[in-house]
HTML snippet that shows the backbone in 3Dmol.js (N, CA, C, O; Angstrom):
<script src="https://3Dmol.org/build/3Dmol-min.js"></script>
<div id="view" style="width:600px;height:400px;position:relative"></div>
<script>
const pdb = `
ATOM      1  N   UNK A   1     113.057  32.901 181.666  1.00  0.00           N
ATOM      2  CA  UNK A   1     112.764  31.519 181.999  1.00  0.00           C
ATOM      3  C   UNK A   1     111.453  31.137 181.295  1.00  0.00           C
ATOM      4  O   UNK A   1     110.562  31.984 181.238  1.00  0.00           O
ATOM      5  N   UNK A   2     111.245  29.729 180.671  1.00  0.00           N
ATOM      6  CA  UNK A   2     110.349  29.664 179.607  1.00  0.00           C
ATOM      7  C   UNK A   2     109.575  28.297 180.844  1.00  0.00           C
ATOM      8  O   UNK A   2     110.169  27.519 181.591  1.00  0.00           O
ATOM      9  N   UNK A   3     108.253  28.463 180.635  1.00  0.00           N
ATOM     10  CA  UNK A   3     107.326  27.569 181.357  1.00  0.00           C
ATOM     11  C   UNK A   3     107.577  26.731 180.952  1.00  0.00           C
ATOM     12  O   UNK A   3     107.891  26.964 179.785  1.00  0.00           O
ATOM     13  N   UNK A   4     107.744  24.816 181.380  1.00  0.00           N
ATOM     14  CA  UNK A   4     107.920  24.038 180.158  1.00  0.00           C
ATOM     15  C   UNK A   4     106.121  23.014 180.707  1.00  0.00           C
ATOM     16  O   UNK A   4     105.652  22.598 181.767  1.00  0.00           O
ATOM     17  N   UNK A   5     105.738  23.025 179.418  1.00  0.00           N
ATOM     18  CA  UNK A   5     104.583  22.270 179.709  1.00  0.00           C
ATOM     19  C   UNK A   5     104.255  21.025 180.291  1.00  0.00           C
ATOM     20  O   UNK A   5     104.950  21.148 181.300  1.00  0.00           O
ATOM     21  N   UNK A   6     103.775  20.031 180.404  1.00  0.00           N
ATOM     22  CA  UNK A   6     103.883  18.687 180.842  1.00  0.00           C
ATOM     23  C   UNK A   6     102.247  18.094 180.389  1.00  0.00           C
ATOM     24  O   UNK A   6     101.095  18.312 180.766  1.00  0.00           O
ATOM     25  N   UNK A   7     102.979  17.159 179.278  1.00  0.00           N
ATOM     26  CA  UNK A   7     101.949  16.391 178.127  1.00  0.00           C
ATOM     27  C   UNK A   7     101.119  15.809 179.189  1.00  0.00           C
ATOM     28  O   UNK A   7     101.605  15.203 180.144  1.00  0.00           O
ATOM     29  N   UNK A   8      99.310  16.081 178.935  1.00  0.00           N
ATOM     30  CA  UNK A   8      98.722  15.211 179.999  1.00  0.00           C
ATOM     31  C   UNK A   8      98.223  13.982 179.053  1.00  0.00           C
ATOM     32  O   UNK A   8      98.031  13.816 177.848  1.00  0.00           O
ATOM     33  N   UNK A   9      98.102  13.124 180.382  1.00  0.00           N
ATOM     34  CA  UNK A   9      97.523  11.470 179.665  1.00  0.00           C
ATOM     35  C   UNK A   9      96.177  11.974 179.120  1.00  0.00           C
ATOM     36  O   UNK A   9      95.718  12.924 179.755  1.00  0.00           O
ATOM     37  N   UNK A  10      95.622  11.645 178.328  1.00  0.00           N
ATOM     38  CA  UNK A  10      94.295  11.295 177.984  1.00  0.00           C
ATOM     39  C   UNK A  10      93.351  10.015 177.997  1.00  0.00           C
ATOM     40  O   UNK A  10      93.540   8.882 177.555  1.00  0.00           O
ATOM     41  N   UNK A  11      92.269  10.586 178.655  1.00  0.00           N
ATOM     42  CA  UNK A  11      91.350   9.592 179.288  1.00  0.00           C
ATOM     43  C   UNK A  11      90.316   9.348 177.936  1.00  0.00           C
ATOM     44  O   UNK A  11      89.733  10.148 177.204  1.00  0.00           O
ATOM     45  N   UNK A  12      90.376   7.910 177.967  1.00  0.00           N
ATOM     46  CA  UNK A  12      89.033   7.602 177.219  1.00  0.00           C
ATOM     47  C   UNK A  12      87.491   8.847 177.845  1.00  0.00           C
ATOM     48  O   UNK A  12      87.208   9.135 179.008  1.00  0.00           O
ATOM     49  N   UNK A  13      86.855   9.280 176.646  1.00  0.00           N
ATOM     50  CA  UNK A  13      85.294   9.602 176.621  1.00  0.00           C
ATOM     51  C   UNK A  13      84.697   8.779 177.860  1.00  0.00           C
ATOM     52  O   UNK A  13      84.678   7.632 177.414  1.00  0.00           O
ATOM     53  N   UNK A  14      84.261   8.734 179.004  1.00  0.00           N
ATOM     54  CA  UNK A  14      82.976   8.318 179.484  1.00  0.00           C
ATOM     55  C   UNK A  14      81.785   8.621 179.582  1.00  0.00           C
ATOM     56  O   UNK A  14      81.371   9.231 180.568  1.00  0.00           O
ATOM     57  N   UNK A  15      81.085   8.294 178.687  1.00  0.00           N
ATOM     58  CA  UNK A  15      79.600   9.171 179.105  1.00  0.00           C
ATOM     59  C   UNK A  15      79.141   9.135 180.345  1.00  0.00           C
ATOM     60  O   UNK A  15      78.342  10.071 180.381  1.00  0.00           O
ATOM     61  N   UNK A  16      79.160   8.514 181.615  1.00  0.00           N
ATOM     62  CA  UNK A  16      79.132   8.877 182.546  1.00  0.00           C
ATOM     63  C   UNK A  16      79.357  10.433 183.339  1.00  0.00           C
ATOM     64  O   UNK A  16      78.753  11.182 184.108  1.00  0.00           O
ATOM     65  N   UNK A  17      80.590  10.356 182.621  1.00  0.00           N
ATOM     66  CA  UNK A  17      81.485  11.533 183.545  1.00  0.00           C
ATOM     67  C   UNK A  17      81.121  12.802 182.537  1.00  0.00           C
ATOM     68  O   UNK A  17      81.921  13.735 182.616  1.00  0.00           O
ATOM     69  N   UNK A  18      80.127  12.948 181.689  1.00  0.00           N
ATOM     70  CA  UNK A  18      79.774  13.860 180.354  1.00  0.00           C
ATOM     71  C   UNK A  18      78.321  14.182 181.040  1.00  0.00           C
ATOM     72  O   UNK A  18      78.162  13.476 182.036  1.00  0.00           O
ATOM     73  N   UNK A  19      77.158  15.105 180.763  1.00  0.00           N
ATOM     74  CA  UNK A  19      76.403  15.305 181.031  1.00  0.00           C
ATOM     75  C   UNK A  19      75.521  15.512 182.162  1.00  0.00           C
ATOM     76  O   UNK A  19      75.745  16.416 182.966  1.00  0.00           O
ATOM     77  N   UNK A  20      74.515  14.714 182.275  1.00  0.00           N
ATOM     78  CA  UNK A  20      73.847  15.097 183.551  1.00  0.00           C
ATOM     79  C   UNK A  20      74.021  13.884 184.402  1.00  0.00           C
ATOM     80  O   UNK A  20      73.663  12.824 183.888  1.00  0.00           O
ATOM     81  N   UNK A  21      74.728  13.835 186.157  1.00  0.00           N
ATOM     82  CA  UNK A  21      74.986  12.693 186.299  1.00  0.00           C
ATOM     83  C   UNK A  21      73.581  11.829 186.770  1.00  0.00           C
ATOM     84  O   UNK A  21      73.349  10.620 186.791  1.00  0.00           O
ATOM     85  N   UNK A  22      72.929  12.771 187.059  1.00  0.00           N
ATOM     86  CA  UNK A  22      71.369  12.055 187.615  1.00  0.00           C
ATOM     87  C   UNK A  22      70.533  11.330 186.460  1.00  0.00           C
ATOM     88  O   UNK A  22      69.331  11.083 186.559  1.00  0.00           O
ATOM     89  N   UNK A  23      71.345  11.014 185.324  1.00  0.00           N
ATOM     90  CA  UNK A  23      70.392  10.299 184.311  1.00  0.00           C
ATOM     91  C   UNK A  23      71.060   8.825 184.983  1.00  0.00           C
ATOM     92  O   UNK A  23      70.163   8.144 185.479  1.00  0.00           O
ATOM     93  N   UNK A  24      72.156   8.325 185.078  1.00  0.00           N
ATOM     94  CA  UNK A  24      72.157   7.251 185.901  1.00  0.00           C
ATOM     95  C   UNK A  24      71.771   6.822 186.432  1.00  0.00           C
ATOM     96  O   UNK A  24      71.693   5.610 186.228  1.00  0.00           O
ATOM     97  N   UNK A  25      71.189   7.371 187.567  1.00  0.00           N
ATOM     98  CA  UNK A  25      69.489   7.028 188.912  1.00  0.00           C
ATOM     99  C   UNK A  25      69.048   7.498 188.686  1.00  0.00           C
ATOM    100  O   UNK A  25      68.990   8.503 189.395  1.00  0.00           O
ATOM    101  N   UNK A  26      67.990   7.468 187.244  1.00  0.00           N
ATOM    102  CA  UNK A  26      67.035   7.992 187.181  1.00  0.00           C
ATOM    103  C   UNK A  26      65.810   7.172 187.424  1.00  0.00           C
ATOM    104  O   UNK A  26      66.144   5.988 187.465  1.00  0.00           O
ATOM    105  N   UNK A  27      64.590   7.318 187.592  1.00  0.00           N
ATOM    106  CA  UNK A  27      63.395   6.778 188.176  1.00  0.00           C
ATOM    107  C   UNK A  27      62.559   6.831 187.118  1.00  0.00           C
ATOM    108  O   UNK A  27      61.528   6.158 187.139  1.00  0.00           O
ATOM    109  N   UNK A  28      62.884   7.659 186.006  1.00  0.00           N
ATOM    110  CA  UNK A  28      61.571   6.588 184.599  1.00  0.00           C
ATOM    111  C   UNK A  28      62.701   5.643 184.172  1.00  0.00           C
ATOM    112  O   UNK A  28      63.923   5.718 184.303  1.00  0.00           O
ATOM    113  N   UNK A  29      61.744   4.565 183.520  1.00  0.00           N
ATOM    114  CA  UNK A  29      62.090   3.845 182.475  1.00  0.00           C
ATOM    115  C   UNK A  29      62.976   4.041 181.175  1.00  0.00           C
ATOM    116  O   UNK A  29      63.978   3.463 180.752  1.00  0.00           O
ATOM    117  N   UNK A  30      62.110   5.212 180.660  1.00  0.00           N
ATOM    118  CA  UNK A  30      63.103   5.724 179.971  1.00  0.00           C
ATOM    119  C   UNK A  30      63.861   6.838 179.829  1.00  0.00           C
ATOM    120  O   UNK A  30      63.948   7.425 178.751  1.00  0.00           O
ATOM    121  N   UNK A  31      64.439   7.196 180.854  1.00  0.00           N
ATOM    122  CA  UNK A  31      65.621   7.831 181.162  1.00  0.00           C
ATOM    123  C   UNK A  31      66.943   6.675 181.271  1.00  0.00           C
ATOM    124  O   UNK A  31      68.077   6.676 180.791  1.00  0.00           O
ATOM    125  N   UNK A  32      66.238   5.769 182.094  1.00  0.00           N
ATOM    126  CA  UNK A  32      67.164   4.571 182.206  1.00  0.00           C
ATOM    127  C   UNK A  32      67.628   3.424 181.043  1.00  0.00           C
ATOM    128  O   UNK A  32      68.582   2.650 181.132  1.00  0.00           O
ATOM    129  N   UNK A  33      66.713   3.545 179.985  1.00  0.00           N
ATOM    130  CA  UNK A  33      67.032   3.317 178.933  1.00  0.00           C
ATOM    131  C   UNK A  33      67.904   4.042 178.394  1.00  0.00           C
ATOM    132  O   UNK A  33      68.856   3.469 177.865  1.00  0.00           O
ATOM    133  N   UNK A  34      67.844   5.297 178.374  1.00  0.00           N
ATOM    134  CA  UNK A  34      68.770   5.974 177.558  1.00  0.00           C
ATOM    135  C   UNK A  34      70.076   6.104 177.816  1.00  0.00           C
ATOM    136  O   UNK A  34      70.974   6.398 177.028  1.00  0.00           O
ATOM    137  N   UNK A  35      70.174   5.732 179.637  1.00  0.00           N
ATOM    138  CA  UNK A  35      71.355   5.695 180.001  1.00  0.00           C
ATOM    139  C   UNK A  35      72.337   4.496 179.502  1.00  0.00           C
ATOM    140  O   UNK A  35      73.490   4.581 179.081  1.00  0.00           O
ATOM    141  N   UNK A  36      71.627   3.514 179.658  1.00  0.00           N
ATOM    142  CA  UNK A  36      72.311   2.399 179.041  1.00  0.00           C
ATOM    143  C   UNK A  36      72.406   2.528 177.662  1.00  0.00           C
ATOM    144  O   UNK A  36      73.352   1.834 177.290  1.00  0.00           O
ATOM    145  N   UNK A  37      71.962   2.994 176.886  1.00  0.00           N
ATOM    146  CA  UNK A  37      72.140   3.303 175.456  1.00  0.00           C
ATOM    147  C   UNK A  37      73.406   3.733 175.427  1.00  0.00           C
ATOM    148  O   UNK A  37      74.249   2.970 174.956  1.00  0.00           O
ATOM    149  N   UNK A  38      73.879   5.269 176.007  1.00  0.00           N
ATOM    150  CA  UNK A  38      75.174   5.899 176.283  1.00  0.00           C
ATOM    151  C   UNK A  38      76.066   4.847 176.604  1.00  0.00           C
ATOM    152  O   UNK A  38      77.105   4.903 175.947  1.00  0.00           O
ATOM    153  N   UNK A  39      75.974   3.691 177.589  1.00  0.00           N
ATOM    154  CA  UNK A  39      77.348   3.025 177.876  1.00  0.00           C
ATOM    155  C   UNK A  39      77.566   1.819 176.734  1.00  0.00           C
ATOM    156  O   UNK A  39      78.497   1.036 176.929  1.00  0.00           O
ATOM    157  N   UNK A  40      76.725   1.654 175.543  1.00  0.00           N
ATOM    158  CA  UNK A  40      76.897   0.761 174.403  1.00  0.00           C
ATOM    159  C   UNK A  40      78.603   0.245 173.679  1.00  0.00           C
ATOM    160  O   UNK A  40      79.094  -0.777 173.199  1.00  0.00           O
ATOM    161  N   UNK A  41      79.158   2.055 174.056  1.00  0.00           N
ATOM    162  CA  UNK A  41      80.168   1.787 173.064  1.00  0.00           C
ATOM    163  C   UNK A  41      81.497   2.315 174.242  1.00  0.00           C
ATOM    164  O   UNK A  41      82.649   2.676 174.001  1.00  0.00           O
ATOM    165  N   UNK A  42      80.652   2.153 175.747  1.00  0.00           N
ATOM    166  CA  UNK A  42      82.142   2.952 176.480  1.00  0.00           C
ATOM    167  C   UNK A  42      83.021   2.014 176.717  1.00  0.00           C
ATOM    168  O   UNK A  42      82.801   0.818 176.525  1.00  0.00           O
ATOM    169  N   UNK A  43      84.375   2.620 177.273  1.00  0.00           N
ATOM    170  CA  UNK A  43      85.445   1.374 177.178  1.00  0.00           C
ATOM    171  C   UNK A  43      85.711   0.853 178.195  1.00  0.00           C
ATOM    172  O   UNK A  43      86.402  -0.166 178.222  1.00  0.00           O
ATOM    173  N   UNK A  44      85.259   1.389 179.209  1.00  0.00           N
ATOM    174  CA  UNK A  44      85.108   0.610 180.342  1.00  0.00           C
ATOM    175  C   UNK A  44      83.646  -0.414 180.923  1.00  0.00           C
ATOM    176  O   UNK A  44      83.447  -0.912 182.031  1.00  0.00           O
ATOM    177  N   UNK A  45      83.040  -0.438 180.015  1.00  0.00           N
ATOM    178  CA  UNK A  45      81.907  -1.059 180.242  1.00  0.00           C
ATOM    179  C   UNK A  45      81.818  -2.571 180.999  1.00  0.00           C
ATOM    180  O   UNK A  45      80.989  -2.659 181.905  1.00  0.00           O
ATOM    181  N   UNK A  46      82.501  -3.579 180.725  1.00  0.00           N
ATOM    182  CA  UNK A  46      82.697  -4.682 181.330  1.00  0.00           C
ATOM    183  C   UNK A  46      83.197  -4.542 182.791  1.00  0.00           C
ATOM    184  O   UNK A  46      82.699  -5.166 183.728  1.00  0.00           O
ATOM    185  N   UNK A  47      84.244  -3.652 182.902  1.00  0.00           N
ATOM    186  CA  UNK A  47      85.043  -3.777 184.213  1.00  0.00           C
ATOM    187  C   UNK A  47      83.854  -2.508 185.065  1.00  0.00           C
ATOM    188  O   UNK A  47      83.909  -2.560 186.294  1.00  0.00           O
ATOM    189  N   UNK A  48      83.192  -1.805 184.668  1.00  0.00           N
ATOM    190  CA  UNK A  48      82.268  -1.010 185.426  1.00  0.00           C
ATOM    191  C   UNK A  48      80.800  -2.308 185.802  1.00  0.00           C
ATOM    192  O   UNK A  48      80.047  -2.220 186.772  1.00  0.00           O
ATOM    193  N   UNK A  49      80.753  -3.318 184.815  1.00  0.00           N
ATOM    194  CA  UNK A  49      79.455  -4.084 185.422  1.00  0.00           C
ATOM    195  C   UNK A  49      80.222  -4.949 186.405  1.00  0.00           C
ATOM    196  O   UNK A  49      79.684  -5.274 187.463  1.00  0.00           O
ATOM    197  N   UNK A  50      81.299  -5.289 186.144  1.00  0.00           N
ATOM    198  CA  UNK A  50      82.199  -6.155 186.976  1.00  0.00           C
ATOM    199  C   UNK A  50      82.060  -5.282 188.464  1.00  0.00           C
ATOM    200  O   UNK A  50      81.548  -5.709 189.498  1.00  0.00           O
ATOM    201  N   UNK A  51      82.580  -4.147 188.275  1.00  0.00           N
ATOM    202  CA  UNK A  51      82.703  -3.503 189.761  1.00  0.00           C
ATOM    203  C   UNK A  51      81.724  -3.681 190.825  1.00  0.00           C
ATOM    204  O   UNK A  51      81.919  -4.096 191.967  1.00  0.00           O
ATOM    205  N   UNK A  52      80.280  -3.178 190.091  1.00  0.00           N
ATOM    206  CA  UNK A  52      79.240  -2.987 190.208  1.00  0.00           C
ATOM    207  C   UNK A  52      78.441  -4.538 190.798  1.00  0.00           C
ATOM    208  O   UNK A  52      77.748  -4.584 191.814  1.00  0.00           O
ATOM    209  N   UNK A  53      78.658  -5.396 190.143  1.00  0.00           N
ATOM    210  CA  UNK A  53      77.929  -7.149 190.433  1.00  0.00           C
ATOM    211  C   UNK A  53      79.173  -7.180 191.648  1.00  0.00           C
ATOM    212  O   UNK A  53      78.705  -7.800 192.603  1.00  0.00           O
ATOM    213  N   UNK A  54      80.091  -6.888 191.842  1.00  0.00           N
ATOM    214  CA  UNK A  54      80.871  -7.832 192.959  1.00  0.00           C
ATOM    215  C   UNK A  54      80.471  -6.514 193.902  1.00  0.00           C
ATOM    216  O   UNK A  54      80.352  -7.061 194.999  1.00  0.00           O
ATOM    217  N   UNK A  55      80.138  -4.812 194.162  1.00  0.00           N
ATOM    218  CA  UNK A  55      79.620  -4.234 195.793  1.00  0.00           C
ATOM    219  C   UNK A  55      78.150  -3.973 195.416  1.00  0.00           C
ATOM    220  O   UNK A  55      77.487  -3.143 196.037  1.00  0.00           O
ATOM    221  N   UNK A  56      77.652  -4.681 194.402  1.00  0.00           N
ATOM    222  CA  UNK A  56      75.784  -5.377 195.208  1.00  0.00           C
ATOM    223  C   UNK A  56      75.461  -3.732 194.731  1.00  0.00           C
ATOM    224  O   UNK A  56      74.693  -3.263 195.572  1.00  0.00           O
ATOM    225  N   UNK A  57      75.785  -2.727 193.687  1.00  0.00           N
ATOM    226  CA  UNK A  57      75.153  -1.483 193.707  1.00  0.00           C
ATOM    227  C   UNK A  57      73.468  -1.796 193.981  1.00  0.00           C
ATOM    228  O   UNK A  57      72.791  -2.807 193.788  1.00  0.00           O
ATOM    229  N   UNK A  58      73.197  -0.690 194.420  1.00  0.00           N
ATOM    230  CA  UNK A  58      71.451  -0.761 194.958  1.00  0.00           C
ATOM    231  C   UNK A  58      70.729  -0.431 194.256  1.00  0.00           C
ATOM    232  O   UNK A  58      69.537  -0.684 194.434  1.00  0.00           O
ATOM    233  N   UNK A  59      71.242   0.378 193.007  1.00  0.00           N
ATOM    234  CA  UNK A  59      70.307   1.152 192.014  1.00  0.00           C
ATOM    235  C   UNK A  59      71.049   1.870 191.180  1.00  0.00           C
ATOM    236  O   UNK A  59      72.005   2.508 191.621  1.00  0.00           O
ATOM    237  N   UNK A  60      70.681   1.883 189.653  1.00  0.00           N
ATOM    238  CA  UNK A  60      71.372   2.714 188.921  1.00  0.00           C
ATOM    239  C   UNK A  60      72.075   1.908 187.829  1.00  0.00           C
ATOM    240  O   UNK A  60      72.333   0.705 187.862  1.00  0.00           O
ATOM    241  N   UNK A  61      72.311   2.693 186.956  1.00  0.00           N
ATOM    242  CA  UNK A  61      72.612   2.126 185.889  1.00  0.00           C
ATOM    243  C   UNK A  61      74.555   1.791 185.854  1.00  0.00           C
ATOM    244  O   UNK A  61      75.435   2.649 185.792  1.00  0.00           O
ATOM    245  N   UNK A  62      74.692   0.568 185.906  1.00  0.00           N
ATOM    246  CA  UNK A  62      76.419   0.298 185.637  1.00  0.00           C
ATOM    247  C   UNK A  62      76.390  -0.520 184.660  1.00  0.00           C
ATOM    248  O   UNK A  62      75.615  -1.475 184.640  1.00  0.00           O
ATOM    249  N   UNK A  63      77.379  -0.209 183.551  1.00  0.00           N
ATOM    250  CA  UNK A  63      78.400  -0.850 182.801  1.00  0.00           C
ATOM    251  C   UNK A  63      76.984  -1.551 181.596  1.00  0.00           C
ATOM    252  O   UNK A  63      77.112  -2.434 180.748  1.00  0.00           O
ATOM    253  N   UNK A  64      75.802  -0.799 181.940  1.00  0.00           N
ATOM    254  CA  UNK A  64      74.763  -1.017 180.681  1.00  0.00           C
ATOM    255  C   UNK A  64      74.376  -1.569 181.214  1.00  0.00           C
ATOM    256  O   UNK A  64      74.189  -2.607 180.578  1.00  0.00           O
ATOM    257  N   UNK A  65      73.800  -1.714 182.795  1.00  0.00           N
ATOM    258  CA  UNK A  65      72.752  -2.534 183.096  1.00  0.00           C
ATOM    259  C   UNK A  65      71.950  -2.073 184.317  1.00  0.00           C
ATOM    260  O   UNK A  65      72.451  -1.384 185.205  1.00  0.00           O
ATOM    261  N   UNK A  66      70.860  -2.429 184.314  1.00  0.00           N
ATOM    262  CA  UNK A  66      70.050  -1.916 185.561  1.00  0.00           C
ATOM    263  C   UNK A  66      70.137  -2.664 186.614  1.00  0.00           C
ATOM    264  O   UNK A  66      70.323  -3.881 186.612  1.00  0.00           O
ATOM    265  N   UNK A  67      69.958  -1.711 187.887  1.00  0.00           N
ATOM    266  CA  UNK A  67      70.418  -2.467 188.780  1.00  0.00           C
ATOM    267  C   UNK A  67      69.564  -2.041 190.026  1.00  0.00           C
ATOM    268  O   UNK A  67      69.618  -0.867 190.391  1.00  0.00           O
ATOM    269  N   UNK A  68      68.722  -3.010 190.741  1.00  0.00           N
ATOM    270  CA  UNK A  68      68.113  -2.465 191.549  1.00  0.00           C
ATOM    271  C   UNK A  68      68.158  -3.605 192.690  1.00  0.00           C
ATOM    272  O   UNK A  68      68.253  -4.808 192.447  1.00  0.00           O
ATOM    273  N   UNK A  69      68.076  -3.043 193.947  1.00  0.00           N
ATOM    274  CA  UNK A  69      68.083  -3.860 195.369  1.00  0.00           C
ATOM    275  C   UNK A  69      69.896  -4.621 194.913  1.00  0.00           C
ATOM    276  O   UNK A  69      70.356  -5.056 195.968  1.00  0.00           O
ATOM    277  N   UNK A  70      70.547  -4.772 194.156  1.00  0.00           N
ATOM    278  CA  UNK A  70      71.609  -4.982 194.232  1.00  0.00           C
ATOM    279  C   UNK A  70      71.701  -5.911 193.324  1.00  0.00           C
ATOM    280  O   UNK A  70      72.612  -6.713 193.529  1.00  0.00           O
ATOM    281  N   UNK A  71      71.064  -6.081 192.380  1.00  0.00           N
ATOM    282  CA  UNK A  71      70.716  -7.207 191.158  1.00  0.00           C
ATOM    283  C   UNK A  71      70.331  -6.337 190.256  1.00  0.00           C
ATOM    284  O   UNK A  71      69.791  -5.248 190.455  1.00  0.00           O
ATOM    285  N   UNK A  72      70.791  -7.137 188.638  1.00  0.00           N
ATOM    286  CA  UNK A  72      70.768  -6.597 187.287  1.00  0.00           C
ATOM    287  C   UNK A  72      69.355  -6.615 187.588  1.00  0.00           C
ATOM    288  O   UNK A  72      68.957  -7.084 188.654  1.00  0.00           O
ATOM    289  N   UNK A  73      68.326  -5.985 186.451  1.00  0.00           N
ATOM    290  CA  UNK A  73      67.047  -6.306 186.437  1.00  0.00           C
ATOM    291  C   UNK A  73      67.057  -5.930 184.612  1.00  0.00           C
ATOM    292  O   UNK A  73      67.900  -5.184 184.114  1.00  0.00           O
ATOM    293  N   UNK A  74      66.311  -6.392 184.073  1.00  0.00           N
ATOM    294  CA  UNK A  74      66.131  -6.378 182.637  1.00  0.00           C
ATOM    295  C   UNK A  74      65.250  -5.183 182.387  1.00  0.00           C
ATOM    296  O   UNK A  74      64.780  -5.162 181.250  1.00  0.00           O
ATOM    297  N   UNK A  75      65.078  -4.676 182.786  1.00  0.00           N
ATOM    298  CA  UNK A  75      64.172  -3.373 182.254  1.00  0.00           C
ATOM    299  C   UNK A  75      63.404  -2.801 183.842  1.00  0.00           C
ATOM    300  O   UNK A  75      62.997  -3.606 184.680  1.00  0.00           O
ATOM    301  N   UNK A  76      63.318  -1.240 184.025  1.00  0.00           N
ATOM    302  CA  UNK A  76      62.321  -0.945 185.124  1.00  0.00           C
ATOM    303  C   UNK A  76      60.959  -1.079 184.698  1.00  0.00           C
ATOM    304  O   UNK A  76      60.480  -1.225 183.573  1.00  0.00           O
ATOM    305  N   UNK A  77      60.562  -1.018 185.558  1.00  0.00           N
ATOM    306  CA  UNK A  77      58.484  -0.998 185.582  1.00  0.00           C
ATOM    307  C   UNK A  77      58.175   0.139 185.824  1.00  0.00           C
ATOM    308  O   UNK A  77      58.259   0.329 187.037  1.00  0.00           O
ATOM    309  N   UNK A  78      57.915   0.846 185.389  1.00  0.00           N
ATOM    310  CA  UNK A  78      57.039   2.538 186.154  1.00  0.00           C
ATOM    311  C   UNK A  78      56.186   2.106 187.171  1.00  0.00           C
ATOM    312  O   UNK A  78      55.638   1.060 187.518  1.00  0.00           O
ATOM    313  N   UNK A  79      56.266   3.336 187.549  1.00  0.00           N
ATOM    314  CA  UNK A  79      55.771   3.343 189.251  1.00  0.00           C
ATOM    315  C   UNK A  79      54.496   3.599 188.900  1.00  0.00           C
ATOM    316  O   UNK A  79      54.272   4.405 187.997  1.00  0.00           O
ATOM    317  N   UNK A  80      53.114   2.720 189.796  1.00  0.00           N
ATOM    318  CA  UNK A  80      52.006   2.762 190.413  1.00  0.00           C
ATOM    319  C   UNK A  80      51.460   1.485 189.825  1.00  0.00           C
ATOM    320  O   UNK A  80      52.188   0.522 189.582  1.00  0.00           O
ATOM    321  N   UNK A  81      50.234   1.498 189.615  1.00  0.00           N
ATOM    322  CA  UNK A  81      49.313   0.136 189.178  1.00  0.00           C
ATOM    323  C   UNK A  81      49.487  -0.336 187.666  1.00  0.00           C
ATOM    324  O   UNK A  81      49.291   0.414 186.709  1.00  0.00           O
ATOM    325  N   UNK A  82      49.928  -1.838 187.553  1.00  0.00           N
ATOM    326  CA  UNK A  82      49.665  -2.221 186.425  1.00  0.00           C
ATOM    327  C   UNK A  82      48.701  -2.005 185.282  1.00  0.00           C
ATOM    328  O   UNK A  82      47.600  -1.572 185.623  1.00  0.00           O
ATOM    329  N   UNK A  83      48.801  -2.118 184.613  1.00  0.00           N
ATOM    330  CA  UNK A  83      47.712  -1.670 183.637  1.00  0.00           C
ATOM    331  C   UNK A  83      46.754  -2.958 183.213  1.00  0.00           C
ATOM    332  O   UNK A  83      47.145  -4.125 183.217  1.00  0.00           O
ATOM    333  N   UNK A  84      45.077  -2.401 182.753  1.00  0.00           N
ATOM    334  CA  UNK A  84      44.890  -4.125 183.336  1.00  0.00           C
ATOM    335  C   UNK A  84      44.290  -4.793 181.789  1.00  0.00           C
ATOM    336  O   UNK A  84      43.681  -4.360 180.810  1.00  0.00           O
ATOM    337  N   UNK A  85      44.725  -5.778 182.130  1.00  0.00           N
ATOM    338  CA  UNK A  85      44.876  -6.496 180.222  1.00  0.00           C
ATOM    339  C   UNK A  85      43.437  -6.267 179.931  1.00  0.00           C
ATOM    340  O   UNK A  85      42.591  -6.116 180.812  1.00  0.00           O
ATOM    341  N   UNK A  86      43.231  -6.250 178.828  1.00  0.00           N
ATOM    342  CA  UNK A  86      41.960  -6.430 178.180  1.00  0.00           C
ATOM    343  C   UNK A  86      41.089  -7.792 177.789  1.00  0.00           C
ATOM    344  O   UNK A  86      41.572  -8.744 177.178  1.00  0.00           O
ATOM    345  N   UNK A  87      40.227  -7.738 178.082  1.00  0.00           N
ATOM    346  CA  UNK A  87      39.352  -9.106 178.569  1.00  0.00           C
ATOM    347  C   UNK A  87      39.050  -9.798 177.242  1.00  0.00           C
ATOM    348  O   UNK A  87      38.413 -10.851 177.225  1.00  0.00           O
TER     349      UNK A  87
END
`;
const viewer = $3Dmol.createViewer("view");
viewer.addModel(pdb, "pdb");
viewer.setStyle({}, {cartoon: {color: "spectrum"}});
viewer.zoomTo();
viewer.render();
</script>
């Protein structure tokens, strides 16, 4: 009796689902940059920010965008005191 195989589907690449998953919530700046860099060219990118803007995510990077308290935000701030302009 011969095994018979069974062709599996193939899933698009997600960089998400590739590497380290804690670069997604990550807490520098640029870690979180880099994460969104990775979702530039993924193929689910629209329908992952879509998911993401309609259950309010709290933090973390979806579909190439940052997201904190449950809103995109354009870039993080590093944590502690501003830096203070020069006079």
């Amino acid at each position: 009796m011969s095994a018979s195989t069974v062709p599996r589907r193939t899933q698009p690449a997600l960089p998400c689902h590739a590497g380290d998953p804690d670069l997604w919530f990550a807490e520098t700046p640029a870690d979180l940059e880099r994460a969104k860099t990775l979702c530039v060219h993924c193929p689910v990118r629209r329908q992952c920010l879509a998911a993401a803007l309609e259950r309010a995510e709290p933090w973390g990077v979806w579909g190439g965008e940052i997201f904190e308290r449950g809103s995109v935000v354009g870039r993080k701030r590093p944590r502690g005191r501003p830096r203070k302009e020069a006079a």
